[in-house]
Every structure is written in C-alpha cells, then in structure tokens.
N, C-alpha and C positions, 0 to 999 in steps of 0.2 A: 722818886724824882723830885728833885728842889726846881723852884721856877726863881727865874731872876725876872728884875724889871727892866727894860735899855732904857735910857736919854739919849737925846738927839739933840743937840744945838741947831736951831735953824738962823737962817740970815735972818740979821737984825736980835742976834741974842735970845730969843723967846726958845725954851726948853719944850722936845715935843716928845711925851711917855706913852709907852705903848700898854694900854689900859691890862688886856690882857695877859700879860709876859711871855715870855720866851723861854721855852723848854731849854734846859743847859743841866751838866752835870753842878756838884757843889765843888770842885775845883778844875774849872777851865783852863787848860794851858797853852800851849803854844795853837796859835793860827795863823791862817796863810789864804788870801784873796785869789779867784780865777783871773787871770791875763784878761779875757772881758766883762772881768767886777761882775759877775754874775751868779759867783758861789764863792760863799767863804767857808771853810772847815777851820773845825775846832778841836786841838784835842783834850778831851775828857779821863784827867789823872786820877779822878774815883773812880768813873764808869768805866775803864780799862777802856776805850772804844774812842771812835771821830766821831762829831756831829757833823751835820751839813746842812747850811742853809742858804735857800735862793736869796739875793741880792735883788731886792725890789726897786722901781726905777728911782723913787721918791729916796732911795737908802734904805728904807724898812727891811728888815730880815722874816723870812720863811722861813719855820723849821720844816725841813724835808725828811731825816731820817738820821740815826745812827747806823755808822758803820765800822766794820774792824774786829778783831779783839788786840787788844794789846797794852802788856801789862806795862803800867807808869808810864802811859805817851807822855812826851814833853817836849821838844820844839821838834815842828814841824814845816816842808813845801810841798809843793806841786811839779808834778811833770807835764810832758807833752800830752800825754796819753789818758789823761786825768786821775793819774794814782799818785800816792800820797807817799812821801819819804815820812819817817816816823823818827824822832829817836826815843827809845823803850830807855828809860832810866834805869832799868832792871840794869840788860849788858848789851846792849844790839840797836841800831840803826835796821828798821824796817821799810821795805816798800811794801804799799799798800793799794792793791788796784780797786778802781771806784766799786765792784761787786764787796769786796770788806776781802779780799783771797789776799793771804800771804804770796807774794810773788818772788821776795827776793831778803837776803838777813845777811850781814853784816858785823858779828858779833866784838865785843871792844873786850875779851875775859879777865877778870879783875876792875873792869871800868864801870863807869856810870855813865850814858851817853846821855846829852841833855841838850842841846840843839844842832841843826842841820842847814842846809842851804848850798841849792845849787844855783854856782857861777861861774866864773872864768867867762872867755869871750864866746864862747860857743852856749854856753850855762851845761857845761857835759861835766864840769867838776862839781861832785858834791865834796863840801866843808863839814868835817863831822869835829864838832867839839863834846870831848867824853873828859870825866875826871876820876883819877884814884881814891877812893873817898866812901866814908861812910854816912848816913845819917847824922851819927855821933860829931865825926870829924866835920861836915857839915857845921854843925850850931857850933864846934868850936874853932871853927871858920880854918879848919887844917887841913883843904885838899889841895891837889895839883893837879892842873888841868891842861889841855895839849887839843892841839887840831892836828886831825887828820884829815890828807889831802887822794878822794879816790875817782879817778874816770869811770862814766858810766855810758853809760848806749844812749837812753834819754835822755834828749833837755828838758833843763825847766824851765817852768813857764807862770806864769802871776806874780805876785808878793808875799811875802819876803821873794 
C-alpha cells in the first residue's frame, strides 16, 4: 500500500496537511461524491478495486474500506441505490453494488471503456464513453472513441 498526502486550502489561503496521510492505491482514477457529500469513492487502477471514504464535516476524508474487484477501473458514478457504475478499461462498464457484488456488465468487445456518467432528465441514461485502441495506439495518440447512449432502471445520484 502507497500512502498519499491531501492539501486542503482553507479560507484565507493557509494550506491545511493531513499529518498522517491517506490510504490510496499508487494510481487513483476516476471519482464520484455521494448526493449528500458524505462519501467519495475512488477508483483504484493498480489495486483493481473502489476505495471509500466518509466525507468529514470540516472536508477531511476517512478511509473506510476498499471495495470491488475490477480490472482497470477508470471513470466512474453513483446511483440511487449506492452502487457504483465502473468503467473497467479492460472491455466493460460495471455496476458495482456498495457489498463490492458484481451486479450487472455491460461489455464494449474490442473496446476500451474509460468513463461513464449517468444523466438525462430523469439521470436513467448512463453515457458510456469507450475507445478502439491499444496501449500502443494510445502513446501514439491513434484511437477512436464513441459514446454510447444506454437506459437503465436506476438513477443516479451525486457527482459527477
């Protein structure tokens, strides 16, 4: 486990560090705030997995636990229900219910799935953005990427 440090900017500019640090994977990627800023998840692109932490009143974060398995999370939301849409960079958009249970997969075959977001007026439409693309093709900046537009049963709920 790598630990990171936070900074906090407080009013009036003065910088406030959290002596101890904060449990995190060594590449965090996509996160997403609960609707009452009271949990923020994290996904963890080494540790294949979500972290979770409570949302202190001051701002401060809690680490509460890792959840999930799931290989290359990378952008992630929240729904009603408090599970977690995923997109697995592997080839799949994952839901992810708060016990860490695979609930529902979404597979993009040939693709790369890399962020998600439900919206529309109801927030029942998840935005899945996935791209044709390698690693390779990557660094030499040769993908093509596409949103896909899918209705689901649950809304979402927080930020993104």
């Amino acid at each position: 486990m790598t630990r990171i440090k936070l900074n906090r900017l407080l009013d009036g500019g003065a910088i406030s560090k959290d002596p101890a640090g904060t449990p995190a994977g060594r590449f965090p990627n996509g996160i997403a705030v609960s609707a009452d800023n009271s949990r923020l998840v994290v996904a963890e692109m080494d540790g294949e997995c979500l972290a979770e932490y409570d949302i202190e009143a001051d701002g401060g974060l809690s680490f509460r636990r890792w959840f999930g398995n799931i290989k290359a999370p990378d952008g992630i939301c929240l729904d009603r229900e408090a599970a977690v849409w995923v997109a697995s960079f592997e080839d799949a958009f994952i839901r992810i219910g708060r016990d860490g249970e695979e609930l529902q997969r979404m597979e993009v075959p040939g693709r790369r799935a890399i962020a998600c977001v439900l919206g529309g007026p109801e927030r029942r439409t998840l935005f899945c953005l996935s791209a044709a693309t390698s690693y390779e093709e990557l660094r030499q900046r040769k993908s093509s990427a596409r949103i896909d537009v899918i209705d689901v049963e649950i809304p979402g709920v927080g930020y993104p």
